[in-house]
C-alpha positions, 0 to 999 in steps of 0.5 A: 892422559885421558881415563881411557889412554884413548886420544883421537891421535891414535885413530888413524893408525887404528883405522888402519888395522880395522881395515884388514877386514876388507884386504884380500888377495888371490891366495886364500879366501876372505879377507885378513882379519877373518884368516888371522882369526882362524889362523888364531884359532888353529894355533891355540886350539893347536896347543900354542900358548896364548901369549905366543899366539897373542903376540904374533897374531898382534904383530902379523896384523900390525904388519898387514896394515901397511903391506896387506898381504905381503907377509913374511912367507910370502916375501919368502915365497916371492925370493927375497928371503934375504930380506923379508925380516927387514922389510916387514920390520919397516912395516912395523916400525912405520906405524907403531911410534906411539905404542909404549916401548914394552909393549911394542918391543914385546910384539916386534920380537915376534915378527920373526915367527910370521903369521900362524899357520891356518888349517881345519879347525873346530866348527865355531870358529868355520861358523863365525866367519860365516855369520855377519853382524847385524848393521845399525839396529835401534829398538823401534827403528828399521836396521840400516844395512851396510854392505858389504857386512863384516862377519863375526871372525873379523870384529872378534879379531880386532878387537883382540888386536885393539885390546891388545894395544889397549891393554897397555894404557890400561896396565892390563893383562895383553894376552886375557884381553886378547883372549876375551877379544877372540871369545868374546862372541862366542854365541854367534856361533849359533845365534844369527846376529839381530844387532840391539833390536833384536836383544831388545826383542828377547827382553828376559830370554836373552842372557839365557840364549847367549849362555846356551850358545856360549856354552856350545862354543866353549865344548869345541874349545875343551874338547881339544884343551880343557885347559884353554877353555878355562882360560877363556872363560877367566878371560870372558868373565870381567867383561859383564863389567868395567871392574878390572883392567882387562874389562876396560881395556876390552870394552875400549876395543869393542866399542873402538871397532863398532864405531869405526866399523861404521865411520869407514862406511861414511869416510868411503862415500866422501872421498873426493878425487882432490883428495885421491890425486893430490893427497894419495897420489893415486898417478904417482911417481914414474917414468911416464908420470909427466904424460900420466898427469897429461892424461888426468888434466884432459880427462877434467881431474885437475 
């Protein structure tokens, strides 16, 4: 076990949920990671508990990372009522083998409740999704754009996601990381993302701008709960450092998601169609395969 818990082994399974940041379907705008965001949001600004809205935003992006957005209503929705619980089940189990037993079974209990339920909620939250991040940025470098760009709700949710699992090699507190991965840009809210140049930029000024932004985010947050905005703030708190589980077990999430964000870019432009063909079966399986690979042959593929 590495002082982290972090293996590369975990990476794929990993690469998979940051892709929920680029899933999307016909029923709703943006893509699944910005609407499990804001369904997050509804439901704790809403009064859910934080553990409650932690295990089942965790578990309904589990779940999304194999069957997008099939999720429970919408299997519901497509009649197969009678066995929509069972088939999201398999999506979970399919990828959580190595999740440490507690945690796991903890998350798989909340399969049942499906994904929070979206709606109108509080102005930061709207903002963030609309707010993207910055790119590659270096003091004294032109910033490298990566299109198209995130948005904040999107890395703000997994690394919520992330911490959770990360929580577990860390003996930390799930649903404080989770919280502190929700919150934890606050600030952007208000402050258009200029990546670490920009920081650099605003050299002694800076800390003061983000708290005046945070402070901002945090009012919308106690106008509808004072008490979930304390439990914000004790969540953000640790994370100025690496003193305590929950700060490490954040800080292996947003540095996992920075990164990978950026590999996928690079993974994306290597793709070869050896590797769509043979390893993914992009023609698979069927009836009329044999013609299929007939048509991939002259077509100079294979």
């Amino acid at each position: 076990m590495t002082a982290t818990g972090l293996t590369p082994a975990a990476l794929p399974f990993l690469r998979e949920l940051g892709d929920l940041k680029r899933i999307r379907s016909a029923a709703a705008p943006g893509s699944i990671a910005e609407r499990l965001f804001v369904a997050g949001w509804v439901a704790l600004l809403g009064g859910d508990s934080p553990a409650q809205v932690m295990e089942q935003v965790t578990a309904a992006a589990i779940v999304s990372a194999r069957l997008g957005d099939l999720d429970l209503a919408t299997l519901h929705a497509l009649g197969l009522a009678d066995d929509a619980l069972a088939i999201v089940a398999r999506a979970f189990d399919e990828v959580t083998g190595d999740v440490p037993a507690s945690l796991r079974d903890r998350l798989r209990a909340a399969l049942a409740l499906g994904r929070p339920a979206t709606g109108v909620t509080a102005p930061f939250v709207t903002r963030l999704a609309r707010q993207p991040r910055a790119g590659v940025t270096c003091p004294g470098r032109p910033r490298i754009l990566l299109q198209p760009p995130e948005n904040h709700a999107e890395h703000c949710l997994i690394v919520a996601v992330y911490g959770v699992l990360a929580s577990a090699w860390q003996d930390a507190d799930p649903t404080s990381v989770f919280l502190a991965g929700m919150a934890h840009h606050f600030h952007n809210a208000d402050m258009p993302d200029s990546g670490y140049s920009g920081e650099m930029l605003l050299g002694d000024r800076l800390d003061a701008a983000i708290a005046h932004a945070r402070v901002a985010a945090l009012a919308e947050v106690a106008a509808c709960s004072p008490d979930l905005a304390r439990q914000v703030e004790a969540a953000l708190a640790p994370i100025a450092g690496d003193a305590t589980p929950e700060a490490r077990a954040f800080h292996i999430a947003d540095v996992l998601d920075r990164v990978l964000e950026i590999e996928q870019h690079g993974r994306a432009a290597q793709l070869t169609m050896p590797v769509v063909l043979g390893e993914y079966g992009l023609v698979h399986d069927g009836p009329v395969k044999p013609f299929h690979d007939r048509i991939v042959a002259d077509a100079g593929w294979l």
